[in-house]
N, C-alpha and C positions, 0 to 999 in steps of 0.2 A: 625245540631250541628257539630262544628269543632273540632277534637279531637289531631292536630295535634298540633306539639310543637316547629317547625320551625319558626315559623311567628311572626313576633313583631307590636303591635300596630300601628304603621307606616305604617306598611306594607298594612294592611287590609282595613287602613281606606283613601290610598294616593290617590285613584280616588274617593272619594267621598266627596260631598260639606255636610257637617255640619254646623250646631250652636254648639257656644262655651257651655260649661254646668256653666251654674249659683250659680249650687248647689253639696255640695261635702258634702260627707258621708263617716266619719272612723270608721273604725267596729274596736272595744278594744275588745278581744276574753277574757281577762279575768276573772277567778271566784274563790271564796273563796271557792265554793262551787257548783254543780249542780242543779240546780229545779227541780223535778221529772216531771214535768208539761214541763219543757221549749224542744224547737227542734235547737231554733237557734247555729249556729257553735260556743263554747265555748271550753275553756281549762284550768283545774284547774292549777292556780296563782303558778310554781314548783319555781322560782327563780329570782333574780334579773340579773342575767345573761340573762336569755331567755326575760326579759322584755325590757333590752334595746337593744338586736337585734330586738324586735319587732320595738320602737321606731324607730331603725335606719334605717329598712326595709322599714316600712312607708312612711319617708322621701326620701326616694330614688324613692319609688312607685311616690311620688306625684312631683320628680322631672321629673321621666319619660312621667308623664299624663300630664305635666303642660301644654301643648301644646292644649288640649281639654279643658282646662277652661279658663273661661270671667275677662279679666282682672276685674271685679267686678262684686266680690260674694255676692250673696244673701242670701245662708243660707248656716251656717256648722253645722253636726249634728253628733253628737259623740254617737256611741250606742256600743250593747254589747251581752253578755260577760256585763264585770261590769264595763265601762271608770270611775268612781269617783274612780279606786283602783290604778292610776295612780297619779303620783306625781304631783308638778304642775311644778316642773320642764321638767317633760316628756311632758306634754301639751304644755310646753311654745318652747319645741324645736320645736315638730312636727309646731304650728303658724308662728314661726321664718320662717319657711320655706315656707309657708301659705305666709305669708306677703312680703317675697322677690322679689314675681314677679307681686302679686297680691294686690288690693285694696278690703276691707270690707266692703260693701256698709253702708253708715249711719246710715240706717233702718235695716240693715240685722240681721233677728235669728241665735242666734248663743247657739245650744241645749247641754249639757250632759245630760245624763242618769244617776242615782244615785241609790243607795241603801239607805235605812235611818241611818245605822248604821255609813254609811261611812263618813255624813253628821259633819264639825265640824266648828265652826267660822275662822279658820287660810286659812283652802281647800277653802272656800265659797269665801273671801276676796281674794286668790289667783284667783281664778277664772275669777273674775269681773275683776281685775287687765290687767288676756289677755285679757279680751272682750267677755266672755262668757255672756249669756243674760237671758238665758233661761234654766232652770231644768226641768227633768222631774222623778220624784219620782217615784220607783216602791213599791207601797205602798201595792197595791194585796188586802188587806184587814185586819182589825184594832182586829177582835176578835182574841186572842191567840190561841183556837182550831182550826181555820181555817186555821190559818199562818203554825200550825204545819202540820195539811195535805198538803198544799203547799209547805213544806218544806223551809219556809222561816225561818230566824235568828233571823231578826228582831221582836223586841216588839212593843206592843203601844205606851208606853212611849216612845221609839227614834224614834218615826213615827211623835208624836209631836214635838220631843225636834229637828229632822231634821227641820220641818215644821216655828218654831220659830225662827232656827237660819237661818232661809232662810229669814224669814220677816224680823228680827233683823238687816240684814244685806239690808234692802230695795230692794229684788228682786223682782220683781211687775208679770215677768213670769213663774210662778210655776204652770204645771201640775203632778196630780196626776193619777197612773194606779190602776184599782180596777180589779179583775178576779170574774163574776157572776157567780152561779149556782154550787158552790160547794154543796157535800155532807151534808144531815141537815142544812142548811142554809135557812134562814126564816125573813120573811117581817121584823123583828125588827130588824135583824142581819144589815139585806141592808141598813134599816132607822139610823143605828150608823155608817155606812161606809159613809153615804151622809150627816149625819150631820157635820164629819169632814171638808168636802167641805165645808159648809156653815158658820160654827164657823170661818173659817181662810179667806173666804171670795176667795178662789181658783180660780182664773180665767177659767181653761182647767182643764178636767177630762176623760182618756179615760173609759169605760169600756167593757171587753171583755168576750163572753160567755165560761165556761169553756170547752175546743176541748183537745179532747184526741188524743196525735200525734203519731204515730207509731213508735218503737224504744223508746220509754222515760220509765222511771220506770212505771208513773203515767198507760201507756198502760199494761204492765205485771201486774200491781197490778186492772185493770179494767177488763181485760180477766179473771183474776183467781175470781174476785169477783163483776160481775157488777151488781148485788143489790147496789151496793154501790152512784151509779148515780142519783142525782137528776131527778124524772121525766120529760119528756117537759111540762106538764101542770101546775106543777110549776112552772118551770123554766120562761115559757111565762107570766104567772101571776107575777113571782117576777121583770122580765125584763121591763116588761109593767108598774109596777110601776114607779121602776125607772126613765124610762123614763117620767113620768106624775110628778116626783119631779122634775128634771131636768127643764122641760119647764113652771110649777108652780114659779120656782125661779130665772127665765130669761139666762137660760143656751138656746143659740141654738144647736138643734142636728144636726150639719152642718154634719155629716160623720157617717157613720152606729155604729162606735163605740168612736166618740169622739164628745166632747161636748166644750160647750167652751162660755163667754162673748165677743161679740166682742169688741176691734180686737184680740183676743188673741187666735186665729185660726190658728194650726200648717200652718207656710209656705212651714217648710222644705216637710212635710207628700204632702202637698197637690201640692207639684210640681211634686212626686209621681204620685196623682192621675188623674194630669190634662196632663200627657205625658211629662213632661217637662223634657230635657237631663239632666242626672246627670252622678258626674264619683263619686265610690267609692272606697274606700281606704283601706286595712289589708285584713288579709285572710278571703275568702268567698263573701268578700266583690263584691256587682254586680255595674256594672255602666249600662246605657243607651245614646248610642249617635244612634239614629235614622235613621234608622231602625237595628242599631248594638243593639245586649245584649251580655255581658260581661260579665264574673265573675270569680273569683279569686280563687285558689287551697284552699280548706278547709284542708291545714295542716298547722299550723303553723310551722314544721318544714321545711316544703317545701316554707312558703313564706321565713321566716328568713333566709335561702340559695341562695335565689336569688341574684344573681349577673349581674351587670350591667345593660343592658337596655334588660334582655330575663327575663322578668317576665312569671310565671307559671299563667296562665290564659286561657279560654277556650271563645269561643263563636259562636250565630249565628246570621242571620240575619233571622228578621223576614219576612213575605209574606204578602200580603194583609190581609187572612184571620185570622194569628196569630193578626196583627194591629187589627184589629175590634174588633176581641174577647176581648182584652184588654180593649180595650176604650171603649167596654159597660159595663164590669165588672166594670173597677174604677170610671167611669164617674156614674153608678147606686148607688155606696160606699157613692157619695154627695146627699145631697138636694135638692141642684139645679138641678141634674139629666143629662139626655142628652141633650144637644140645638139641636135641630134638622137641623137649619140653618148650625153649625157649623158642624156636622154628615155629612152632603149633599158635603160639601165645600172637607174635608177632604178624600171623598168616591166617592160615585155616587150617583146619583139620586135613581138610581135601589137599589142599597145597604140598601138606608136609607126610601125606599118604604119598603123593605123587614125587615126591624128591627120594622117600625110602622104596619105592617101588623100582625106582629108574638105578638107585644104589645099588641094590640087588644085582642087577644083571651085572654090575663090575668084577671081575679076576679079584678074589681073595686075596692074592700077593699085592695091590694096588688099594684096598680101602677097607677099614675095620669097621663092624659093625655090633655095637651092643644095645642093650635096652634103651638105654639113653641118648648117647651120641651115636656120632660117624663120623670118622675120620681117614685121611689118606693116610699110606705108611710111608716110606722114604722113597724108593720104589715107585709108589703111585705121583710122590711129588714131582718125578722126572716125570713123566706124561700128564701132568696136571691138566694143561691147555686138550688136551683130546680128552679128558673123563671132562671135563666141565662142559663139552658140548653134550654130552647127553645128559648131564642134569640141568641143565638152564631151561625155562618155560620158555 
């Protein structure tokens, strides 16, 4: 890792041949509020002064990178922090600029990230307006007790009344986020979180087991009382349902935690998964141009002071064996698994001998193996994190 603060993008990257990145991602760092659950870089919403030096940082950012992106983009994806607390006038500058040098491919996703509360017909309409395409609701879960141990604001009622003015407004890609395995929570809880799916007829739904992060309240309030944690034998029983609803109602489980009818299978997520160069955008924010990783000062005081073309950014360049580790981790995250053909191309023979040797020894009930690929089964996606140590180099 490079810790030094001389060197500008340009710089690092002037002997090396790239692809353009396809895919751009702006990190909104702002919150109304904290999650006690959440780890990702945030900062509570102080002013509209600090909002539009974020804006205009942004835009500077993305005039500096513009050099590393595909004169057409395939997917933009606005996350968070909370991007719907953003005006759409703020949205429509940061595209302004988006648009100047670049084209939006036809097809291209183009994602926010939302809260329900924030959700109203005027924002929605403005949205569609720039070219936004795709929602993705942080919905977490519909029972009022659970919402409050999440620390969420939101009710049921704006969980639907978001959900209405979404359809109302004919947006066709809406997914919804759910968080499994909280405290007291039981198979009938889960069956009115999945009927919401089904009543609106949801195309993409991720769900995530609840992980306790280190530094977050939810950890202080787990150390001092972890009775409070749903068992694994639950937890596996309630997840496992889930799952058996999902694939009952023609959802595929394309990705260990997302679901989805086709086509309505995150693109942006899955250029993520699949290796594919991205440049991200606002503080924290990481990009990927290959074999570079990048990523941005988590202060926003320190991005909004950037000046000129010396952005506060750090990075390194990965090795063979950081490459691999990766690509069996995301590439195991799918369905479809690892293609072994492509594993071989990418690596060595010896490499992708050594990855189907160490599969082997895996429990049948935990990872398929055919002539071509390998992949985990639903099963093996619960202990993901323990099979990945025995195939990583």
């Amino acid at each position: 890792m490079n810790n030094e603060t001389s060197y500008t993008i340009n710089s690092i990257l002037s002997d090396h041949n790239y692809s353009l990145a396809e895919h751009l991602y702006i990190h909104v760092p702002f919150c109304r509020y904290r999650c006690p659950y959440c780890s990702f870089y945030s900062t509570l919403y102080l002013n509209d002064d600090t909002k539009n030096q974020f804006v205009s940082a942004s835009i500077n950012e993305i005039k500096l990178k513009d050099f590393l992106l595909s004169k057409n983009l395939k997917t933009i994806y606005l996350g968070g922090g909370t991007p719907s607390m953003l005006s759409i006038t703020d949205i429509a500058k940061i595209f302004n600029e988006i648009n100047r040098n670049h084209q939006i491919d036809d097809n291209a996703e183009i994602t926010i990230e939302a809260n329900p509360e924030d959700i109203t017909k005027e924002l929605v309409i403005g949205w569609q307006k720039i070219g936004i395409n795709r929602v993705s609701l942080g919905v977490q879960n519909i029972n009022e007790k659970h919402l409050q141990f999440l620390g969420r604001k939101h009710t049921k009622k704006q969980i639907i009344n978001a959900i209405e003015t979404l359809k109302n407004a004919d947006f066709k890609n809406i997914s919804l986020d759910f968080i499994i395995g909280l405290p007291e929570e039981n198979i009938e809880d889960l069956k009115n979180n999945f009927q919401i799916i089904l009543d609106y007829k949801i195309p993409h739904f991720s769900s995530y087991l609840l992980t306790i992060e280190e530094k977050t309240r939810l950890s202080n309030i787990v150390h001092k009382h972890p009775e409070i944690l749903q068992d694994d034998d639950t937890t596996i029983k309630n997840i496992s349902q889930w799952y058996l609803w999902a694939k009952n109602n023609g959802y595929q489980h394309y990705e260990v935690s997302n679901f989805a009818i086709s086509p309505f299978q995150s693109k942006h997520n899955s250029s993520y998964w699949t290796q594919k160069n991205y440049i991200g955008i606002g503080p924290s924010a990481h990009s990927y141009i290959h074999p570079y990783r990048l990523w941005n000062t988590s202060s926003l005081r320190n991005y909004n002071n950037v000046k000129n073309d010396k952005l506060d950014f750090q990075y390194e360049i990965l090795n063979e064996k950081n490459i691999f580790n990766e690509y069996i981790m995301t590439r195991l995250r799918l369905k479809e698994g690892v293609d072994l053909s492509d594993l071989t191309l990418r690596f060595n023979k010896k490499i992708a001998q050594y990855f189907i040797d160490q599969a082997n020894k895996i429990p049948k009930e935990f990872i398929i193996k055919t002539d071509d690929k390998i992949y985990l089964t639903e099963e093996g996606w619960l202990i993901m994190d323990r099979i990945l140590i025995d195939l990583f180099l």
